[in-house]
N, C-alpha and C positions, 0 to 999 in steps of 0.2 A: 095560335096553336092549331096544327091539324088533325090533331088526333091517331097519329101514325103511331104506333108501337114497333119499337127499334130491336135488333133481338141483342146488339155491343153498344154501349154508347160512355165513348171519354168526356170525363172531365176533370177540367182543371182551372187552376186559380193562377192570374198573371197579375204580380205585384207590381206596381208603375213608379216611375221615380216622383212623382206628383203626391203620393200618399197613399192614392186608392189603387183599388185592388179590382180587376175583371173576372167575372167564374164565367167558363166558357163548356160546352158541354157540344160535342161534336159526334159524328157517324161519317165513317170513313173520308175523314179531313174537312168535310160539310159541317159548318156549324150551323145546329138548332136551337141553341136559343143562348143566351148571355143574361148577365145579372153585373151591376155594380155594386160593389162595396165597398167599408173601411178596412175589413178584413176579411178572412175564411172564418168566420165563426156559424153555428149551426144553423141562426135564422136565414143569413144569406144561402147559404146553400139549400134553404128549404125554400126561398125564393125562386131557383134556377129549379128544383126540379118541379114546382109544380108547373113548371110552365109545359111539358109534354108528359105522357103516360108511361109508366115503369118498364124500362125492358127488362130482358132477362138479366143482363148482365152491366153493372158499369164497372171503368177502368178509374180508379183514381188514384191520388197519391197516398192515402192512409191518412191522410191526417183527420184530430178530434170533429173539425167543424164536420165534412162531409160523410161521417163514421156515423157522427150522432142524427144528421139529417137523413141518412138513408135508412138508419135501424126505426126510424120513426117513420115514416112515411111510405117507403117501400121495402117493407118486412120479406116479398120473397123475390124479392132481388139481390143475384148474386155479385158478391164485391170482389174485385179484380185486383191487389194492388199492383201501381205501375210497377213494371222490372226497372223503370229508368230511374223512379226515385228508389227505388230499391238500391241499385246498385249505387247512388249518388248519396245515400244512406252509409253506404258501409265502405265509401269513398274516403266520405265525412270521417268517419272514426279511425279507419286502419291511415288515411293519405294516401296518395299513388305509390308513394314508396316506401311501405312498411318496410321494416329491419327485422322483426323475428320470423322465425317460420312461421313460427303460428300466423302470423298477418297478411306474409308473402303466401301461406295457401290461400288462406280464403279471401286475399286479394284475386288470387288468380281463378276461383268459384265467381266470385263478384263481376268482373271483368266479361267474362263470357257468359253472363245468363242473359244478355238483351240479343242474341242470336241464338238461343232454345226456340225453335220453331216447330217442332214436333213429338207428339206426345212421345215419342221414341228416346227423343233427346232429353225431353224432360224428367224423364223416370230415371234418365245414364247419371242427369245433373243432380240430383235427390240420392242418385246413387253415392255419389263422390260427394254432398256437401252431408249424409250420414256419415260415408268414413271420416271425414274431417272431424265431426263431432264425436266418435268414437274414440280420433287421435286427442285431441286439442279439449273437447266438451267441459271434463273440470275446469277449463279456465274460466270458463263461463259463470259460474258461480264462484268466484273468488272476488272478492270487494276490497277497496282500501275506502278506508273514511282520511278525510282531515285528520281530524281529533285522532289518531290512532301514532302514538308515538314510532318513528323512523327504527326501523333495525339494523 
Protein backbone atom coordinates (compact mmCIF):
# COMPACT_ATOMS: atom_id res chain seq x y z
CA UNK A 1 0.00 0.00 0.00
CA UNK A 2 1.38 3.41 -0.66
CA UNK A 3 -0.71 5.44 0.71
CA UNK A 4 -1.67 7.61 -2.30
CA UNK A 5 -5.25 9.09 -2.03
CA UNK A 6 -7.06 8.56 -5.55
CA UNK A 7 -9.55 11.59 -6.19
CA UNK A 8 -12.05 8.37 -8.96
CA UNK A 9 -11.27 4.93 -8.24
CA UNK A 10 -13.38 1.64 -10.23
CA UNK A 11 -14.21 -1.26 -8.92
CA UNK A 12 -15.32 -4.20 -9.86
CA UNK A 13 -16.07 -7.96 -9.33
CA UNK A 14 -14.87 -10.58 -12.33
CA UNK A 15 -16.82 -13.89 -11.75
CA UNK A 16 -14.29 -16.83 -13.21
CA UNK A 17 -15.65 -19.98 -14.68
CA UNK A 18 -13.65 -21.82 -11.84
CA UNK A 19 -16.06 -20.51 -9.03
CA UNK A 20 -14.25 -17.61 -7.72
CA UNK A 21 -14.60 -14.30 -8.09
CA UNK A 22 -11.69 -11.30 -8.51
CA UNK A 23 -12.70 -7.60 -6.94
CA UNK A 24 -10.42 -5.54 -8.83
CA UNK A 25 -10.33 -1.81 -8.07
CA UNK A 26 -8.45 0.44 -10.68
CA UNK A 27 -7.42 4.37 -11.49
CA UNK A 28 -7.49 5.30 -14.84
CA UNK A 29 -7.14 1.35 -16.36
CA UNK A 30 -4.09 0.95 -13.55
CA UNK A 31 -5.01 -1.55 -11.20
CA UNK A 32 -4.30 -0.94 -7.36
CA UNK A 33 -4.99 -3.37 -5.53
CA UNK A 34 -7.24 -6.86 -6.04
CA UNK A 35 -8.70 -9.22 -3.56
CA UNK A 36 -9.98 -13.01 -4.19
CA UNK A 37 -13.15 -14.34 -3.40
CA UNK A 38 -16.03 -16.86 -3.32
CA UNK A 39 -18.32 -14.09 -3.99
CA UNK A 40 -19.10 -10.04 -3.80
CA UNK A 41 -20.29 -10.15 -0.43
CA UNK A 42 -19.46 -7.23 1.98
CA UNK A 43 -16.45 -8.88 3.90
CA UNK A 44 -14.50 -9.19 0.54
CA UNK A 45 -15.11 -5.96 -0.48
CA UNK A 46 -13.95 -4.65 2.90
CA UNK A 47 -10.83 -6.56 2.10
CA UNK A 48 -10.01 -4.79 -1.31
CA UNK A 49 -10.61 -1.42 0.13
CA UNK A 50 -8.80 -1.43 3.01
CA UNK A 51 -5.92 -2.18 1.01
CA UNK A 52 -5.54 1.88 -0.17
CA UNK A 53 -7.09 5.06 1.41
CA UNK A 54 -10.66 6.42 0.62
CA UNK A 55 -10.91 8.67 -2.44
CA UNK A 56 -13.32 10.92 -3.18
CA UNK A 57 -15.32 9.02 -5.36
CA UNK A 58 -15.75 5.27 -6.31
CA UNK A 59 -17.36 3.77 -9.51
CA UNK A 60 -19.08 0.62 -8.83
CA UNK A 61 -21.80 -1.69 -9.89
CA UNK A 62 -24.34 -1.11 -7.04
CA UNK A 63 -24.49 -4.09 -5.89
CA UNK A 64 -25.29 -5.20 -1.83
CA UNK A 65 -21.65 -6.43 -1.10
CA UNK A 66 -19.70 -3.26 -2.08
CA UNK A 67 -22.91 -0.82 -0.82
CA UNK A 68 -22.52 -2.29 2.55
CA UNK A 69 -18.58 -2.23 2.46
CA UNK A 70 -18.30 1.39 1.58
CA UNK A 71 -21.27 2.91 3.83
CA UNK A 72 -19.15 1.16 6.56
CA UNK A 73 -15.80 2.08 5.97
CA UNK A 74 -15.71 4.96 3.81
CA UNK A 75 -18.83 7.13 5.10
CA UNK A 76 -17.54 10.24 2.88
CA UNK A 77 -16.92 8.81 -0.02
CA UNK A 78 -18.89 9.39 -2.81
CA UNK A 79 -20.75 6.35 -4.77
CA UNK A 80 -20.82 6.43 -8.57
CA UNK A 81 -23.07 3.70 -9.94
CA UNK A 82 -21.46 2.37 -13.24
CA UNK A 83 -23.68 3.71 -16.32
CA UNK A 84 -22.52 0.38 -17.88
CA UNK A 85 -24.36 -1.83 -15.42
CA UNK A 86 -26.83 0.57 -15.32
CA UNK A 87 -27.75 0.37 -18.73
CA UNK A 88 -27.04 -3.71 -18.72
CA UNK A 89 -29.75 -3.30 -15.82
CA UNK A 90 -32.37 -2.02 -17.72
CA UNK A 91 -31.04 -4.29 -20.72
CA UNK A 92 -31.95 -7.17 -18.40
CA UNK A 93 -35.55 -6.11 -17.93
CA UNK A 94 -36.91 -4.27 -21.06
CA UNK A 95 -34.30 -6.95 -23.77
CA UNK A 96 -32.76 -5.13 -26.70
CA UNK A 97 -36.00 -5.30 -28.22
CA UNK A 98 -38.81 -4.17 -26.16
CA UNK A 99 -42.47 -4.12 -28.00
CA UNK A 100 -44.36 -1.45 -25.98
CA UNK A 101 -43.60 2.09 -26.15
CA UNK A 102 -43.22 2.37 -22.96
CA UNK A 103 -39.91 -0.12 -23.17
CA UNK A 104 -38.87 1.08 -26.67
CA UNK A 105 -38.60 4.78 -24.76
CA UNK A 106 -36.77 4.11 -22.08
CA UNK A 107 -34.83 1.45 -24.04
CA UNK A 108 -33.85 4.25 -26.17
CA UNK A 109 -32.93 6.72 -22.40
CA UNK A 110 -30.87 3.45 -21.55
CA UNK A 111 -29.03 2.90 -24.77
CA UNK A 112 -27.41 6.48 -24.83
CA UNK A 113 -26.48 7.18 -21.20
CA UNK A 114 -22.90 5.48 -21.48
CA UNK A 115 -21.99 8.52 -23.96
CA UNK A 116 -23.52 11.51 -21.27
CA UNK A 117 -20.08 13.01 -21.04
CA UNK A 118 -21.01 16.28 -19.93
CA UNK A 119 -22.65 17.99 -17.41
CA UNK A 120 -24.48 19.68 -20.29
CA UNK A 121 -25.73 16.28 -21.52
CA UNK A 122 -26.37 15.06 -18.35
CA UNK A 123 -29.00 17.59 -17.19
CA UNK A 124 -30.49 17.19 -21.33
CA UNK A 125 -30.61 13.26 -20.19
CA UNK A 126 -32.56 13.79 -16.66
CA UNK A 127 -34.31 16.00 -18.70
CA UNK A 128 -35.93 13.32 -21.12
CA UNK A 129 -35.78 10.30 -18.58
CA UNK A 130 -38.32 13.04 -16.13
CA UNK A 131 -40.56 13.47 -19.25
CA UNK A 132 -40.49 9.66 -19.60
CA UNK A 133 -41.67 9.35 -16.12
CA UNK A 134 -44.14 11.96 -16.47
CA UNK A 135 -45.44 9.96 -19.60
CA UNK A 136 -45.05 6.34 -18.59
CA UNK A 137 -44.31 6.79 -14.31
CA UNK A 138 -47.69 5.12 -13.14
CA UNK A 139 -46.43 2.11 -14.71
CA UNK A 140 -44.02 1.98 -12.24
CA UNK A 141 -46.10 1.39 -9.40
CA UNK A 142 -48.43 -1.20 -10.95
CA UNK A 143 -47.65 -4.91 -9.63
CA UNK A 144 -49.00 -8.16 -10.72
CA UNK A 145 -48.61 -11.00 -7.94
CA UNK A 146 -48.78 -14.80 -8.84
CA UNK A 147 -51.62 -15.41 -6.50
CA UNK A 148 -53.69 -12.72 -8.14
CA UNK A 149 -56.26 -14.30 -10.41
CA UNK A 150 -55.94 -13.57 -14.56
CA UNK A 151 -58.61 -11.17 -16.08
Amino acid sequence: MTGEVYDEVQANGMHLRTGWCILVATVRGKVIAWQWCDREKTASWTALLTQFPAPRVVVCDGGAGPAAALAEHWTSTRVQRCLVHVQRSVRTYLTSNPRTDTGKSLWALGRVLTRVATTEQADAWLGKLNDWHTTYGELTRKRTYANQPLR
